[in-house]
Every structure is written in C-alpha cells, then in structure tokens.
C-alpha positions as CSV (number, residue, x, y, z in Angstrom):
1,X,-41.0,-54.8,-6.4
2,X,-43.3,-51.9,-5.5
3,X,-41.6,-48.2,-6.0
4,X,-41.8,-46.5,-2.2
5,X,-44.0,-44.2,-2.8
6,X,-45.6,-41.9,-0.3
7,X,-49.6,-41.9,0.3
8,X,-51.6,-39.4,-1.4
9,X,-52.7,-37.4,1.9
10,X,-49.2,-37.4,2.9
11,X,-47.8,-35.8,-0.5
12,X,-48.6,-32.2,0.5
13,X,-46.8,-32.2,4.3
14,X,-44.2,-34.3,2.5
15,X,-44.0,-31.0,-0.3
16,X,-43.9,-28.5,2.9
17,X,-41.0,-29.9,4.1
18,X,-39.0,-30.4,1.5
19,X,-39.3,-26.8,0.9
20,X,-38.4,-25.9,4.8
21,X,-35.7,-28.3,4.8
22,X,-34.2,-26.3,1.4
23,X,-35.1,-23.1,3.2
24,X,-33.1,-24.1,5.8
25,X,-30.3,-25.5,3.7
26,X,-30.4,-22.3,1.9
27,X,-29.8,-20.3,5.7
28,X,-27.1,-22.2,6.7
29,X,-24.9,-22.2,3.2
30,X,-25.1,-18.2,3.4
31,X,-24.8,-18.0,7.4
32,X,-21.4,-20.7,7.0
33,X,-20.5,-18.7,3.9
34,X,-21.0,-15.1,2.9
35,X,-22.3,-13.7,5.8
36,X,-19.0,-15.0,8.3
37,X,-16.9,-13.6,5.4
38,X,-19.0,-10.1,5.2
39,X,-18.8,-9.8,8.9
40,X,-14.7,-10.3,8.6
41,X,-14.9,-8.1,6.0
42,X,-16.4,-5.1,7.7
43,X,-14.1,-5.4,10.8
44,X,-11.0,-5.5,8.2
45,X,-12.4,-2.4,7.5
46,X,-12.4,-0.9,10.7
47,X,-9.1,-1.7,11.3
48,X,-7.5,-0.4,7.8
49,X,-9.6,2.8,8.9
50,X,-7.5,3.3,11.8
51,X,-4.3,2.7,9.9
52,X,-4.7,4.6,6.7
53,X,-3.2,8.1,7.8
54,X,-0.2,6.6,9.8
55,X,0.5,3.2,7.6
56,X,-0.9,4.2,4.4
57,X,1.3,1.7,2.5
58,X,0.5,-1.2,4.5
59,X,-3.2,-0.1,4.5
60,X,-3.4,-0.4,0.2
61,X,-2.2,-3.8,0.7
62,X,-4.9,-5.1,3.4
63,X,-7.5,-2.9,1.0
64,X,-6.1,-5.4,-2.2
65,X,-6.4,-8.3,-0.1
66,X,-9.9,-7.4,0.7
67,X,-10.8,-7.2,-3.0
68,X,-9.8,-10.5,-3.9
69,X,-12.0,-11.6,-0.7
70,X,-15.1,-9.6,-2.0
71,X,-14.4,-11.3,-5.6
72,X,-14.5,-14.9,-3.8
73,X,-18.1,-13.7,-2.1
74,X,-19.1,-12.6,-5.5
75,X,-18.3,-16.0,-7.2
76,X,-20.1,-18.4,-4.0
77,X,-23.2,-15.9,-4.0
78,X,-23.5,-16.5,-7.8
79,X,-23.0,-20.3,-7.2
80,X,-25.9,-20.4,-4.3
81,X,-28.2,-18.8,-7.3
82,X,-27.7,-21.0,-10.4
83,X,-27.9,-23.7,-7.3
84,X,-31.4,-22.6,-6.7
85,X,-32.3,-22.6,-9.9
86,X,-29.7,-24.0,-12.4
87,X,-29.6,-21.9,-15.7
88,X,-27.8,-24.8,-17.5
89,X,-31.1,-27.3,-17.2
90,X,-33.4,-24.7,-18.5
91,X,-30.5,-23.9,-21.5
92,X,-29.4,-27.7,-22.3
93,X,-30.9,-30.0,-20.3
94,X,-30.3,-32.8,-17.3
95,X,-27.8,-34.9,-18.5
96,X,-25.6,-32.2,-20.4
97,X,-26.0,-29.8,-17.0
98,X,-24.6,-32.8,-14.9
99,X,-21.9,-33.0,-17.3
100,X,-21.0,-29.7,-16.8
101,X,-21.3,-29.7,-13.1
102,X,-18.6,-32.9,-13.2
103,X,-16.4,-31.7,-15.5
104,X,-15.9,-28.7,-12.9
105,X,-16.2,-30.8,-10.0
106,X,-13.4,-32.7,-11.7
107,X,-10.9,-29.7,-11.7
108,X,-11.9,-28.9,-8.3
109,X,-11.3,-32.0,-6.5
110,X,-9.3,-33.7,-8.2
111,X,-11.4,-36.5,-8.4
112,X,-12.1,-38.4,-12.3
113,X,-15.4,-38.6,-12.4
114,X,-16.6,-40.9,-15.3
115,X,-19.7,-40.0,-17.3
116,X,-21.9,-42.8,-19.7
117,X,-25.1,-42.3,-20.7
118,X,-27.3,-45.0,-22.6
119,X,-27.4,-44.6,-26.5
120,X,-30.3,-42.2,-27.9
121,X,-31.3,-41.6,-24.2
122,X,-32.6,-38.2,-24.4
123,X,-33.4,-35.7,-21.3
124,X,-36.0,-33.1,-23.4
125,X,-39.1,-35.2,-23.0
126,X,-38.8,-35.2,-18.9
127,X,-40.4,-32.8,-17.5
128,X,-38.3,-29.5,-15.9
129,X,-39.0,-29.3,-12.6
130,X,-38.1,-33.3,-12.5
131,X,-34.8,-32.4,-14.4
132,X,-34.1,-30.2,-11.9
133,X,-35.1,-32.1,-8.6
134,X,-33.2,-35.0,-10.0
135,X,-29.5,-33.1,-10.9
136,X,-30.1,-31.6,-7.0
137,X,-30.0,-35.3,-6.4
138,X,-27.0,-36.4,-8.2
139,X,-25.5,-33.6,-7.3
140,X,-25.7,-34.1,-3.3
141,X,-24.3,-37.5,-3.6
142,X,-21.5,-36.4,-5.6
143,X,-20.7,-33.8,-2.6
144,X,-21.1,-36.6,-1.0
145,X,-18.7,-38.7,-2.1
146,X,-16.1,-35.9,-2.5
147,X,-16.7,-34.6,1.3
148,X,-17.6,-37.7,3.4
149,X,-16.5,-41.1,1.4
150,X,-13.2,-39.3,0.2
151,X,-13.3,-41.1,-3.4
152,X,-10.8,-41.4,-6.0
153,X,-12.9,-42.4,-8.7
154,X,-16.6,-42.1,-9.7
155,X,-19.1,-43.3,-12.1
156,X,-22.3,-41.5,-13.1
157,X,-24.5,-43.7,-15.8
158,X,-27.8,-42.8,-17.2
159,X,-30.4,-45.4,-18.8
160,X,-33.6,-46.2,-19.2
161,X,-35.8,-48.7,-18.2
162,X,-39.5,-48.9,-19.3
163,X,-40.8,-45.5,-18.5
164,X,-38.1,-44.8,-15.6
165,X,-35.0,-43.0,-15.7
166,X,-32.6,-45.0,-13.8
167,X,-29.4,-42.8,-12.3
168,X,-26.5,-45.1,-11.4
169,X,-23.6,-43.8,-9.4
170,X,-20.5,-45.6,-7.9
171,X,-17.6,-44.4,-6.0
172,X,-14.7,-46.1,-4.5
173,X,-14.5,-44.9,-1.0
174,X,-14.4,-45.4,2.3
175,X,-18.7,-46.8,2.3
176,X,-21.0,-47.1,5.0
177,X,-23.6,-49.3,7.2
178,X,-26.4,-48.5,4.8
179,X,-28.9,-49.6,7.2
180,X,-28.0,-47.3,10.0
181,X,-28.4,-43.1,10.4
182,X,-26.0,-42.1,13.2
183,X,-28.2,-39.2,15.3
184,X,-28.7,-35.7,13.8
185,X,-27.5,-37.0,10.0
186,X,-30.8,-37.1,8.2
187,X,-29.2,-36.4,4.5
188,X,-29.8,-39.9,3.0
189,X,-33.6,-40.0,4.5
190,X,-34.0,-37.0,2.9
191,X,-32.8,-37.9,-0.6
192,X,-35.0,-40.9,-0.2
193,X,-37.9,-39.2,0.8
194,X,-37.5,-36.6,-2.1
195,X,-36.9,-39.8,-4.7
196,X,-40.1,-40.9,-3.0
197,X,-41.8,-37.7,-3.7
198,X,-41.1,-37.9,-7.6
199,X,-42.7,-40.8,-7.9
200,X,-39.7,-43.3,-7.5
201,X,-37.1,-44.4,-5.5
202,X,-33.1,-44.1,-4.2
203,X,-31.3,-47.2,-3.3
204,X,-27.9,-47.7,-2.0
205,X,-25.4,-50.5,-1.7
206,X,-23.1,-49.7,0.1
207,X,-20.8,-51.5,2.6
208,X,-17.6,-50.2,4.9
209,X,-14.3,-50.4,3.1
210,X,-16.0,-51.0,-0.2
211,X,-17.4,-47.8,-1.8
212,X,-20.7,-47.0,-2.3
213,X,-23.8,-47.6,-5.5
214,X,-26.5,-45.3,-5.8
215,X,-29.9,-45.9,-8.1
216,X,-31.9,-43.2,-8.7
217,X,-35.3,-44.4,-10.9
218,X,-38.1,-42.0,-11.4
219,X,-40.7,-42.3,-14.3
220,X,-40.3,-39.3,-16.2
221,X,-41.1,-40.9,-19.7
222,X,-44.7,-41.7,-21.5
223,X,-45.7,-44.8,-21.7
C-alpha cells in the first residue's frame, strides 16, 4: 500500500504550519504554565510586603514557600527547552533518548512502560532532525496514553523494515473510535499529517474498551 504522502506543492504550506501549530503549542504550555505561576507569584509578593513588619514570622514562611514554587518554574522552564530541542538526541541518539524519556515517565506516572528494540537496529545512520521529529512523535502519544487513555501498561518496539523505521506502540486503555475527531481535537490529524511530512505514515488501531496500537514508519535508512 502506497505511504500517504503529501504533494510536492503542498510540502511547504504543510512545513508553515507545522511550525505555527508548535509556535502555538509552545504559547500555550508557558501561558498554562509559568506565566499563571509568575503572575501568583508576584501577587504573593505583594501580600508578604504588607505583612513583613507586623507578621515577620509568618512572612519567612510564605517567602520559603515561594522558593520551592520558583524552583518548580525553574525545573518546567528547563523541560519546555530540552523539549524544543532535546539535548539527549544530539548526545546519544533516538532510541537511547526515548529510553530516557520512559524510564522518567515511568517514575512519574506510575505507569511500566516496556521498551524492545530489534537486534543490531541502530539510530546513528537517521538523519537528526528526523530523530528528532520522530521522539516528538512518540513522545505525544505516550502523553497520550498517560493523560487521555489512562493506561496501565505500555509497549514501545522499534524495527526495521526495508529502508523504514517502523515505531510500534500499544497501551491498554480505555481506546477510541479511530475513525472519528470529536470538534476542536485536531492532535491525531496532526501527528498524521507530520508522519506524512517525513515521508511516511501513522496508523492506529484502536477500538473503545480495548487499548490502542500505534505504527510509526518513516524511511530514514539507505537503500
């Protein structure tokens, strides 16, 4: 069967959006995130202000609470960075950087998240910026599963198959109508479309009450 893949004049709007769509990812991840906290912050402020010549003790405590708070925007800022770039691909590669990613994911959710990938399958002969659009990949439908499917298991496998890199990931949760895109939630036409944009393809199996497969398969290799 013929890869979807889009038409040549297409490619560049295609490009544009990707990057507007990101951009606005990007917006919404620091508006929902640092910014609400910052804007606490600095009315904590005002009030600790007001309180630090007739409560002084009770002021030192809301000022330490506030410094753990600043600490937690430190440590979500740095993880919006590596996201828009992450170091670990450029350092060791796809499939050890989505390693990495799980095993952290892992002690976060709580979820096991189970990782094989093919014998003498190796990641340093794809090219970077397709490393990197492909982890963004697996990494959105891991969230995925975490956030919307509510998994207790999951199963990341990596293989080849002629010059394709083929991504396969199952989780046990709650699934979905694969063929339908309730109003206003675009996320799996996007993936698609960016799978599309590399060259290859994303498809899903998934049914309601019985978890959810995801392929990935993008050439990435030389003939």
């Amino acid at each position: 069967m013929d890869k979807p893949t889009l038409p040549v004049y297409d490619q560049m709007d295609h490009g544009i959006r990707i990057l507007e769509e990101e951009r606005r990812r990007i917006a919404r991840d620091l508006h929902d995130g640092p910014a609400q906290v910052l804007t606490n912050i600095s009315m904590k402020l005002d009030v600790i202000e007001q309180m630090i010549d007739s409560h002084p003790e009770m002021a030192k405590v809301q000022i330490h609470q506030l410094h753990k708070r600043v600490g937690a925007i430190v440590n979500e800022m740095r993880h919006l960075i590596y996201d828009l770039r992450p170091i670990a691909i450029d350092e060791i590669g796809l499939f050890e950087a989505v390693k990495e990613f799980c095993k952290h994911s892992e002690k976060n959710w709580g979820i096991p998240i189970h990782i094989a990938i093919e014998e003498n399958l190796l990641s340093n002969g794809i090219a970077p910026a397709k490393q990197v659009a492909i982890y963004r990949l697996i990494k959105e439908i891991l969230n995925n599963a975490k956030k919307h499917a509510h998994a207790k298991t999951i199963e990341v496998f990596f293989s080849k198959k002629a010059i394709d890199l083929l991504v396969v990931i199952k989780d046990d949760g709650v699934g979905f109508d694969a063929s339908y895109t309730p109003p206003g939630h675009y996320g799996i036409i996007g993936m698609k479309e960016r799978a599309a944009y590399l060259g290859g393809s994303l498809g899903i199996d998934s049914h309601e009450g019985h978890g959810s497969t995801f392929v990935i398969q993008v050439p990435v290799y030389q003939e």
